[in-house]
LUMTILO-628381 format. One line per field, with one value per residue (C-alpha): x, y, z. Coordinates in Angstrom, 1 decimal. Example, Ala and Ser with C-alpha at 12.3 -4.5 7.8 and 13.67 -1.06 7.14 Angstrom:
! residues 2
X <- c(12.3 / 13.7)
Y <- c(-4.5 / -1.1)
Z <- c(7.8 / 7.1)
//
This chain:
! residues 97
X <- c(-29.6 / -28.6 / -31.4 / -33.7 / -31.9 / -32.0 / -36.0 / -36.6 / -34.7 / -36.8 / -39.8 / -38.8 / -37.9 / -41.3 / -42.7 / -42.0 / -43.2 / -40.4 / -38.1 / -38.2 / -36.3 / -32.7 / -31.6 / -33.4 / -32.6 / -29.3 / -29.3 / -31.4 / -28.6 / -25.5 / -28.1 / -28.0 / -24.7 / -23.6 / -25.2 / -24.6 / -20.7 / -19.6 / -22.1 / -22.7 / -26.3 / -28.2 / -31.4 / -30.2 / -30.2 / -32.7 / -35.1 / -34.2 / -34.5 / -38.1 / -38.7 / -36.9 / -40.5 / -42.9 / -42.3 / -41.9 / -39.6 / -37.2 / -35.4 / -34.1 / -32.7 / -31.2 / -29.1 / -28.2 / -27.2 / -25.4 / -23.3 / -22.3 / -21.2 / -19.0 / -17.1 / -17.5 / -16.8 / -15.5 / -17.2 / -17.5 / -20.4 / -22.2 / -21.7 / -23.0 / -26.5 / -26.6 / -26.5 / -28.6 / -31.6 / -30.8 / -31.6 / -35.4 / -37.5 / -40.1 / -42.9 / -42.1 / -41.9 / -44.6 / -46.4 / -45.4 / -47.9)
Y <- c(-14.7 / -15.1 / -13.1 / -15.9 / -18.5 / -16.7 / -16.0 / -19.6 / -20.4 / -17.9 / -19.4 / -22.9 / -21.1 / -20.2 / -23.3 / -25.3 / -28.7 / -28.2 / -26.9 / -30.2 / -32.2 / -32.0 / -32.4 / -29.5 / -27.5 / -27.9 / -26.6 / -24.1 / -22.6 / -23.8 / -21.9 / -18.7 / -19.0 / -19.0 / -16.0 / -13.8 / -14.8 / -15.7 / -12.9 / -10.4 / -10.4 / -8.1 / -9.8 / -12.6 / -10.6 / -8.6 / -11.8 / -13.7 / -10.1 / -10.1 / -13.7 / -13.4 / -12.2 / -13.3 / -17.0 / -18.9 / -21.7 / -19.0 / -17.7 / -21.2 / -21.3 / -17.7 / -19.2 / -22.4 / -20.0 / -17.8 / -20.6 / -21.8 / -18.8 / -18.5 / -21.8 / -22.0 / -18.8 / -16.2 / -14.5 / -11.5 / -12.4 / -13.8 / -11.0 / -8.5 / -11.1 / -10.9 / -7.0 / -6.8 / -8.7 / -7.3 / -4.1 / -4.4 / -3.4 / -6.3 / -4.0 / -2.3 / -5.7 / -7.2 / -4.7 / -6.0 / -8.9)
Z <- c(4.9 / 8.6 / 9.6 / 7.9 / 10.0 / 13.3 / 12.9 / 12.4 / 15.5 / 17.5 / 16.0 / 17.1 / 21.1 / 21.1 / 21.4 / 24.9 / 23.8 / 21.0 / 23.0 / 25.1 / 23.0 / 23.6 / 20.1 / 19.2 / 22.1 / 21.5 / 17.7 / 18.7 / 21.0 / 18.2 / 15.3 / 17.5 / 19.1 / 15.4 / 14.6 / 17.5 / 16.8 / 13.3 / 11.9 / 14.8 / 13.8 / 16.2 / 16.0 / 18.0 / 21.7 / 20.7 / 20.2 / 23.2 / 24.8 / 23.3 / 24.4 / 27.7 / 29.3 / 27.3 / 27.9 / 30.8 / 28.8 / 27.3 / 30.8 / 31.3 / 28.1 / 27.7 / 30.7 / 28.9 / 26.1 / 27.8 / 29.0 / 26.4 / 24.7 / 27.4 / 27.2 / 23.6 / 22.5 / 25.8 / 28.6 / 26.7 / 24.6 / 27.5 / 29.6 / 27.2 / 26.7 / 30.9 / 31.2 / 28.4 / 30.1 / 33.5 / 31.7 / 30.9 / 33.4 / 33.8 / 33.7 / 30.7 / 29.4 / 30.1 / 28.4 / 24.9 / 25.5)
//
């Protein structure tokens, strides 16, 4: 059931025009920070992982993210999310396209 919630948040990310409205923005990141936290679902670093290269919008707000899971939640979570983008190799990335 998370899963379906999670999905429809990475949907809504994909779109930049969307993803300029700070209401939405902001739900965006409580949807996924919820997830990642209260559930431990997986998918969520694994899509903004996915996203991270593939759109210019999402880098901006994998940081926005990130920071607040770390003054919401603790570092930790945000730490992980960091290394696990500093991981992918760009090109290997941008071969998913």
């Amino acid at each position: 059931m998370v899963g379906l919630f999670v999905r429809t948040a990475e949907k809504v990310l994909e779109s930049a025009s969307t993803m300029k409205n700070a209401e939405t923005h902001g739900l965006t990141i409580n949807i996924l920070g919820t997830a990642l936290k209260s559930f431990n679902h997986p998918g969520v670093l694994t899509g903004l992982k996915h996203l991270f290269f593939k759109f210019d919008h999402v880098p901006e707000f994998s940081a926005q993210f990130a920071q607040r899971m770390s003054e919401k939640y603790d570092n930790v979570i945000a730490i992980d999310f960091i290394r696990e983008i500093a991981d992918v190799d760009p090109s290997e990335a941008s071969r998913d396209s």
